[in-house]
C-alpha positions in Angstrom: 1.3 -82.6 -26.6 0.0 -85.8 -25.0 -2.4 -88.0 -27.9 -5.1 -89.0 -27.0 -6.8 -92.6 -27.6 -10.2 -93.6 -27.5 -9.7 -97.4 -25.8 -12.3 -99.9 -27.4 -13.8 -102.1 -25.0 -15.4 -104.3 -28.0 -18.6 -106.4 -27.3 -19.4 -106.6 -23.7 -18.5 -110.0 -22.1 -22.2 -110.4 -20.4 -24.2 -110.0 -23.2 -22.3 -112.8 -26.1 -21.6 -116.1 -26.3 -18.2 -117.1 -28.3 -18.0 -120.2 -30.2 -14.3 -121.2 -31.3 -15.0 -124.2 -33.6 -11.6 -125.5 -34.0 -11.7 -127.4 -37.1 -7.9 -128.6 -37.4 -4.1 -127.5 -38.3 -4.0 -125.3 -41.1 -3.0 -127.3 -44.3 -1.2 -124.3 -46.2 -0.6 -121.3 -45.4 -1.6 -118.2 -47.4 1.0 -116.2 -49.3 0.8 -112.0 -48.8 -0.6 -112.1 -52.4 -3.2 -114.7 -51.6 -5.3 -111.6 -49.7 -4.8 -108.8 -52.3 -8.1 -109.7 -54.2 -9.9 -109.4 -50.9 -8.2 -106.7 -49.3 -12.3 -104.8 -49.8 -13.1 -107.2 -47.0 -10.4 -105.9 -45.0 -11.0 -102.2 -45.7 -14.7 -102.7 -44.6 -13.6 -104.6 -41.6 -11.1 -101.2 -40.5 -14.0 -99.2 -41.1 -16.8 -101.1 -39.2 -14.3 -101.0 -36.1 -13.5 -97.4 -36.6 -17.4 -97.1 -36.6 -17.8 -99.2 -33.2 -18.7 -102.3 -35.1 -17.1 -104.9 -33.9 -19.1 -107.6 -34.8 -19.8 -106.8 -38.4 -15.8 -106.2 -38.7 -15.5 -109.8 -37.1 -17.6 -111.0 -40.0 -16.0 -109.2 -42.3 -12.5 -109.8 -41.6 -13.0 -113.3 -41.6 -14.8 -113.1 -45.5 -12.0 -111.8 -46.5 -9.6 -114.5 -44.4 -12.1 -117.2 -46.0 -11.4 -115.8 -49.5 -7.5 -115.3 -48.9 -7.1 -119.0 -48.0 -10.0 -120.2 -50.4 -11.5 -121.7 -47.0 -15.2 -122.9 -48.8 -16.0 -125.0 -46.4 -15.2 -121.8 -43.6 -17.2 -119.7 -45.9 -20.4 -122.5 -45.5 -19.8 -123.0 -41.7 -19.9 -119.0 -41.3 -23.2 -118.6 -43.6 -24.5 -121.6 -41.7 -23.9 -119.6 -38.0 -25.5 -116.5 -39.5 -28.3 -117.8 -40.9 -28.9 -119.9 -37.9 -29.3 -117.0 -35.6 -25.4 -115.9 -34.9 -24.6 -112.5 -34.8 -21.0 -112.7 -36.4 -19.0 -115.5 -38.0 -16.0 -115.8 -39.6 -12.8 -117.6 -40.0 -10.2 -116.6 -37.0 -6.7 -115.3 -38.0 -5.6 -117.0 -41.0 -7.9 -120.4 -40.1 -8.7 -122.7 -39.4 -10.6 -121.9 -36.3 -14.5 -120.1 -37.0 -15.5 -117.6 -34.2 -19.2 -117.5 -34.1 -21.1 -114.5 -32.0 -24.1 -115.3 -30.2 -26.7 -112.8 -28.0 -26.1 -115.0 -24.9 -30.0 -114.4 -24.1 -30.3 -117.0 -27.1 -29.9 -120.1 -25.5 -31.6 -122.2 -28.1 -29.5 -120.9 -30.8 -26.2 -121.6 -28.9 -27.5 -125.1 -28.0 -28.6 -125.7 -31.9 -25.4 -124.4 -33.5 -23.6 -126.3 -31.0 -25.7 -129.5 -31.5 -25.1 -129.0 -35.3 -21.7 -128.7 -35.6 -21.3 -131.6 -33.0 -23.2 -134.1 -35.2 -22.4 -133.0 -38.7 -18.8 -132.1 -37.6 -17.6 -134.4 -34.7 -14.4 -134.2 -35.4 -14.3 -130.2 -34.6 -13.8 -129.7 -31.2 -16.4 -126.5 -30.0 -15.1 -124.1 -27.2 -17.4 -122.1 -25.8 -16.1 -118.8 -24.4 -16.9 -115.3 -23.6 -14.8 -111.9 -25.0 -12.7 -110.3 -22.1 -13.4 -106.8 -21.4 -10.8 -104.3 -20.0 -11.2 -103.9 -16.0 -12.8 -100.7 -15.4 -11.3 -98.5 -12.7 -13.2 -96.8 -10.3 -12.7 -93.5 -12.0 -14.3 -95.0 -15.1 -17.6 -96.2 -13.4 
């Protein structure tokens, strides 16, 4: 019997605005015991995306990244986003890089946190990107 999946598109591309702040090579890397005390973060983050959450699983993965490669200054940068209007933050992968999510209506807040982490930070270099939906086929429409 054929399975069936429910595809997640995740966040759609014309509503957010994607900051990568790339901060730098990673100075160590984390050992498979290093996430083990955080591995709630990671539950959480399965369950918000099995509950369509995508950003909130984005912010939680990356809390529990921050605290797996005891990343303080990530763990700042991120609260700094969040409290400064960003919808999601956390640290990308296993770091260095912070993905920030921002309603793309809220131009002021992408032109702060990009002004801020441009003079406090200036040697991060920001990338400002978008999230890359699936192509929709005309069946699908």
């Amino acid at each position: 019997m054929p399975c069936s999946l429910n595809v997640i598109d995740g966040p759609a591309r014309e509503d957010w605005m994607v900051l990568l702040v790339s901060r730098g090579p990673r100075e160590t890397r984390p050992a498979l015991e290093d996430f083990l005390p955080h591995q709630q973060h990671f539950v959480q983050a399965l369950n918000a995306i099995q509950d369509g959450n995508d950003l909130v699983a984005l912010t939680l993965n990356g809390r529990g990244v921050i605290g797996a490669t005891k990343d303080h200054k990530a763990r700042i940068l991120a609260n700094d986003a969040l409290v400064n209007g960003a919808r999601a933050a956390g640290l990308s992968g296993s770091g260095t890089a912070l993905v920030i999510v921002i309603p793309i209506q809220l131009e002021g807040v992408i032109q702060r946190l990009k002004m801020w982490y441009k003079n406090r930070h200036p040697e991060f270099n920001i990338i400002e990107t978008r999230f890359k939906n699936p192509e929709k086929s005309e069946s699908e429409e």
